[in-house]
VOGU-3710 file (C-alpha; in Angstrom, 3 decimals, decimal comma):
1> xxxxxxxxxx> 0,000/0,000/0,000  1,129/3,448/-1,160  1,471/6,144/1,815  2,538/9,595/1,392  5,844/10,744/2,380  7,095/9,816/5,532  8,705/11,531/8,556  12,457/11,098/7,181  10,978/12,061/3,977  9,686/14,894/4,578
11> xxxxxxxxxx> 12,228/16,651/6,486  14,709/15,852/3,124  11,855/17,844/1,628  11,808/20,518/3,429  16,002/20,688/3,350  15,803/20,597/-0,239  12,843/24,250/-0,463  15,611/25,716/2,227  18,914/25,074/-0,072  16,744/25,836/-3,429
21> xxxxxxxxxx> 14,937/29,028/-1,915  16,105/31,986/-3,912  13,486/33,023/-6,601  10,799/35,305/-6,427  7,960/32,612/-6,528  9,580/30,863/-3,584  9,325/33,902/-1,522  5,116/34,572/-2,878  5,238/30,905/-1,951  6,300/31,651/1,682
31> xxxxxxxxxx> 4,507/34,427/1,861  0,975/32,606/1,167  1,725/30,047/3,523  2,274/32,736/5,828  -0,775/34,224/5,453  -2,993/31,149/5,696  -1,624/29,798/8,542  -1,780/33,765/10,335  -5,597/33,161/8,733  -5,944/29,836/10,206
41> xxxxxxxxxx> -5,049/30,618/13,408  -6,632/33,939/13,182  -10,013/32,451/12,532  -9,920/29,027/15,569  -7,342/31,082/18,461  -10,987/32,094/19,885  -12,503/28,758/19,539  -12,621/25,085/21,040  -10,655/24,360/17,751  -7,653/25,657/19,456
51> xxxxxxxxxx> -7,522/22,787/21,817  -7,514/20,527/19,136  -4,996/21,993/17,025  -2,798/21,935/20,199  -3,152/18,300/20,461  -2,729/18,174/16,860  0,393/19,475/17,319  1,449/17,215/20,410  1,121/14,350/18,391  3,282/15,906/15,736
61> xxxxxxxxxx> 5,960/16,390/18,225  5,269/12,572/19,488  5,774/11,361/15,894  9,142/13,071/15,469  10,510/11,958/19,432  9,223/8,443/18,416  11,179/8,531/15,058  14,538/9,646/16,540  14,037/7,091/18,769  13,712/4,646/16,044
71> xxxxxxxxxx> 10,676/2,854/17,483  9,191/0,989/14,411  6,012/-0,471/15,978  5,117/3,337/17,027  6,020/5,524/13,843  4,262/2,475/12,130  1,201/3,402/13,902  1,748/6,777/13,367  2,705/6,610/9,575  -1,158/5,395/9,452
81> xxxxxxxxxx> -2,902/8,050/11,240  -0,900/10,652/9,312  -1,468/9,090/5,858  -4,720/9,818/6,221  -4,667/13,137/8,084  -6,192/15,407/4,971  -9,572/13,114/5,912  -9,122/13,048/9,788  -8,269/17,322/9,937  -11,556/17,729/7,450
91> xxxxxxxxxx> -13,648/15,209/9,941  -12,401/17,044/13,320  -12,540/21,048/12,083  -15,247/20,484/10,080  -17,023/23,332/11,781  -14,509/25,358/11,890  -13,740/24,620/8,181  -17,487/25,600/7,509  -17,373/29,177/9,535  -14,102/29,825/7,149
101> xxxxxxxxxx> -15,609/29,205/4,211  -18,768/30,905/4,856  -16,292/33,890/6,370  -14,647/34,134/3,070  -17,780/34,180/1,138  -19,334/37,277/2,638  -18,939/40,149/1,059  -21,356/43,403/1,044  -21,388/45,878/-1,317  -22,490/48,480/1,222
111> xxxxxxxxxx> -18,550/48,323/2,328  -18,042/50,226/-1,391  -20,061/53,734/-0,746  -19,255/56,337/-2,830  -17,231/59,456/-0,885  -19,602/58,407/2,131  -22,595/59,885/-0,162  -25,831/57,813/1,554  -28,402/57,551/-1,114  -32,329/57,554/-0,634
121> xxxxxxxxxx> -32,508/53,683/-0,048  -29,767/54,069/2,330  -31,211/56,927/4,319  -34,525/55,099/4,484  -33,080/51,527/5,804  -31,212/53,382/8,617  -34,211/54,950/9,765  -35,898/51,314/9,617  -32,966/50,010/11,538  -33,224/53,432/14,133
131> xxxxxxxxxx> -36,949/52,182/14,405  -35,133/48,441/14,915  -33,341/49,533/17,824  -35,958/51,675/19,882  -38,628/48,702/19,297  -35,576/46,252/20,920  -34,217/48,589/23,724  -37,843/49,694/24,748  -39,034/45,711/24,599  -36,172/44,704/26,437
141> xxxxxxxxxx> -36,497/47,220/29,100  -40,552/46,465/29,647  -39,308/42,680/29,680  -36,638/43,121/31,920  -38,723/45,020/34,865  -41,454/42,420/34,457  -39,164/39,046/34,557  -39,841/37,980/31,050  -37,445/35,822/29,223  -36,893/36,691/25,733
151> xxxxxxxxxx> -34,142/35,456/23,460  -33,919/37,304/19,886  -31,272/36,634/17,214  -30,270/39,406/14,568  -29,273/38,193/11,280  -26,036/39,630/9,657  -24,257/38,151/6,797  -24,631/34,679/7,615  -27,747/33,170/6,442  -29,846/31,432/9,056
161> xxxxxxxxxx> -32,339/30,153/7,055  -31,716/26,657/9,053  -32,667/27,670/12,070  -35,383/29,945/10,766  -37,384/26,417/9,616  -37,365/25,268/13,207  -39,720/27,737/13,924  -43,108/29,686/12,556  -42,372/32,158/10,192  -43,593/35,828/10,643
171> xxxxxxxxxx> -42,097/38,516/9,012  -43,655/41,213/10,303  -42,395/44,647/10,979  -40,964/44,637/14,428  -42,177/46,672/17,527  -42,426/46,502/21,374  -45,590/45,351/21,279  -45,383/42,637/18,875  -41,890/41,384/20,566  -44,035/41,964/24,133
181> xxxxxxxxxx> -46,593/39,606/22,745  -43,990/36,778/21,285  -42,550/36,179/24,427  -45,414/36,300/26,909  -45,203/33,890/29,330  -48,477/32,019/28,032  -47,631/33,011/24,030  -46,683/29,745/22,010  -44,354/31,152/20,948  -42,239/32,410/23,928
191> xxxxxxxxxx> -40,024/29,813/24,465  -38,165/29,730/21,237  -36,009/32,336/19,561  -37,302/35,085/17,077  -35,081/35,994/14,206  -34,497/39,082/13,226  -33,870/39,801/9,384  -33,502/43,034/7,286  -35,278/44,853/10,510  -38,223/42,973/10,660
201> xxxxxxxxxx> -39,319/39,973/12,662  -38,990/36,913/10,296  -39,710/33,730/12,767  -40,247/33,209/16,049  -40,231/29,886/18,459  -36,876/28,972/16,374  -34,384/26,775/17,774  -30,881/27,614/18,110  -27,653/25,624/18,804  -26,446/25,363/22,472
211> xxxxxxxxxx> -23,148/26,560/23,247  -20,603/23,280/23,456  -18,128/25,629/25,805  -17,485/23,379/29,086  -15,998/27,086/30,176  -19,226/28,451/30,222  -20,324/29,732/33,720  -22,810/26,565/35,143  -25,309/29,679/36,783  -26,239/30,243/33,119
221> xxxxxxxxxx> -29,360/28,810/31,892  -30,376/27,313/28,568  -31,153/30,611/26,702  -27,938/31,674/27,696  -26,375/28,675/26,289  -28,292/28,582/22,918  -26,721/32,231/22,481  -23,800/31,605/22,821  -23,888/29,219/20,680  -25,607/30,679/17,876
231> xxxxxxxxxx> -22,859/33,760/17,686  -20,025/30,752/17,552  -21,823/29,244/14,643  -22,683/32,516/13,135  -22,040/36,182/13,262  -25,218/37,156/14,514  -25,988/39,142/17,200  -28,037/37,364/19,902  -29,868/39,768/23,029  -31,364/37,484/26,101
241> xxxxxxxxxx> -33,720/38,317/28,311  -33,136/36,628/31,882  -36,624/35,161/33,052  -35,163/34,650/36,523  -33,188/37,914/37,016  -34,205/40,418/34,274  -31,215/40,772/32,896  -30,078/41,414/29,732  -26,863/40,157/27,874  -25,898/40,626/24,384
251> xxxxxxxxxx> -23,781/37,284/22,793  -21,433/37,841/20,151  -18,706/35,755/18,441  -18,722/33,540/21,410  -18,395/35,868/24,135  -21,324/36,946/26,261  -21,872/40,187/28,344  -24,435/40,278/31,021  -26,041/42,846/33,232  -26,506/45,672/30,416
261> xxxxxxxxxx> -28,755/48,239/31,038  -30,799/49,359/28,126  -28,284/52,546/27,031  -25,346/49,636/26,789  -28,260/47,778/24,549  -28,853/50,383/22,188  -24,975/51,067/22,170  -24,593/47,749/21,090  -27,036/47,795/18,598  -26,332/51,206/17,342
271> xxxxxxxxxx> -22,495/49,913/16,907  -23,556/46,534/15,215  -26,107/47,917/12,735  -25,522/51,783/12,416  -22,200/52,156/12,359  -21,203/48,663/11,020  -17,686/50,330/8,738  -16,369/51,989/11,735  -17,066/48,583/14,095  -16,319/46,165/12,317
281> xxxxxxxxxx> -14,744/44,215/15,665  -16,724/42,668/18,097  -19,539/45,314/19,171  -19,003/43,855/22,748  -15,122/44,204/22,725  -15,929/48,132/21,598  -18,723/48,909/24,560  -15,824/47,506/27,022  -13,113/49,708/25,608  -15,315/52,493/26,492
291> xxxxxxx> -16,609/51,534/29,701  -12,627/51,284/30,117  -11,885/55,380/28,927  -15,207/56,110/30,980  -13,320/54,818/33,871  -9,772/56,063/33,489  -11,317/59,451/33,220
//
């Protein structure tokens, strides 16, 4: 049976690109693997995929020890798990390999304005998304003094038309009142998520992903979880509702802040949807930096 190099072989390899490096493609050539591995890492140093790769990397060590060592049995056994690794790597970071791809695919043409010159359609879907925000803050505030849970999902660029079908389907233009009525305590509705599309409400009762973090704080309940799982799987921005405590927490890219009051909301909001070009990070990350000036001042 054929296997690809091995060990010995590809450390000649390797000697052979470092004596033969010299021409300009070599150095493009170093300079792409460069920047896919800064990508790579980039794109899993936040994740549970981090762990993996570190154990990834343990048992590349492992191989190499067990090869100077000359231990046949062993770098037999490990000649077969690495002839196969392009299948194994694609089995274990297949999420992650799903995020990236879905990550390189988004691209808006909004990012391409003109001198900063907002034309009619523009000016009219920020005032939809200004109506967006008081509807959420002013919800989430009535919720919040009355113990209500709610749990509401904004799509971005990633398509969530998965977890929309778990649900009922809406779309209807959001307010308080109808976001007040979706997650009454006796609604059918109230248990589930409602997702949030183009500023209007496009499903509710949905159900989203729970988080698989064992890091996660064990005080947190289940809606919690399923946001913080639904902005590692996505880029959306997920707002919760605490039934038990009234309050509210905004999840994004895997990280969750709790205890807002309703200005941090529509901060949040206001940075994620209004202002997208000038916070393009983590809206969360930005509302910490500054709480931090606030504070040094």
């Amino acid at each position: 049976m054929a296997f690809p190099l091995t060990f010995s072989e590809t450390i000649d390899e390797i000697g052979k690109a470092i004596l033969g490096f010299g021409s300009i493609s070599d150095v493009l050539d170093i300079l792409l693997m460069a920047f896919v591995i800064y990508s790579v890492i980039k794109l899993i140093r936040e994740t549970r995929a981090i762990q993996l790769a570190k154990g990834f990397v343990l048992l590349v060590i492992l191989y190499a020890a067990v090869y100077l060592l000359h231990m046949p049995v062993s770098s037999y056994m490990f000649s077969m798990l690495f002839s196969n690794i392009l299948l194994v790597l694609v089995v274990i970071f297949s999420p992650e390999i799903r995020h990236a791809l879905e990550s390189v695919g988004r691209s808006s043409v909004s990012s391409f304005r003109f001198l900063g010159l907002k034309s009619s359609e523009e000016l009219r879907r920020q005032e939809r998304l200004n109506a967006m925000i008081n509807a959420v803050t002013k919800a989430c505030a009535d919720m919040s003094d009355k113990r209500i849970g709610a749990l509401m999902v904004f799509e971005r660029k990633t398509i969530l038309g998965e977890i929309i079908d778990t649900g009922t389907r809406i779309d209807a233009e959001i307010s308080a009142e109808l976001l007040g009525n979706i997650f009454y305590p006796k609604a059918p509705l109230h248990d589930g998520a409602a997702i949030i599309r183009n500023a209007r409400v496009c499903a509710a009762g949905c159900i989203l992903p729970l988080t698989q973090n064992h890091d996660v704080s064990s005080e947190l309940g289940t809606r919690h979880r399923a946001a913080i799982g639904m902005s590692e799987q996505s880029d959306a921005l997920v707002v919760v509702v605490s039934e038990e405590t009234g309050a509210i927490s905004v999840a994004s890219k895997g990280s969750l802040r709790r205890d807002l009051s309703s200005g941090d909301l529509r901060e949040v909001l206001t940075q994620c949807f209004i202002q997208p070009a000038e916070n393009s990070d983590n809206p969360l990350k930005k509302l910490r930096k500054g709480r931090h000036k606030d504070a040094d001042k």
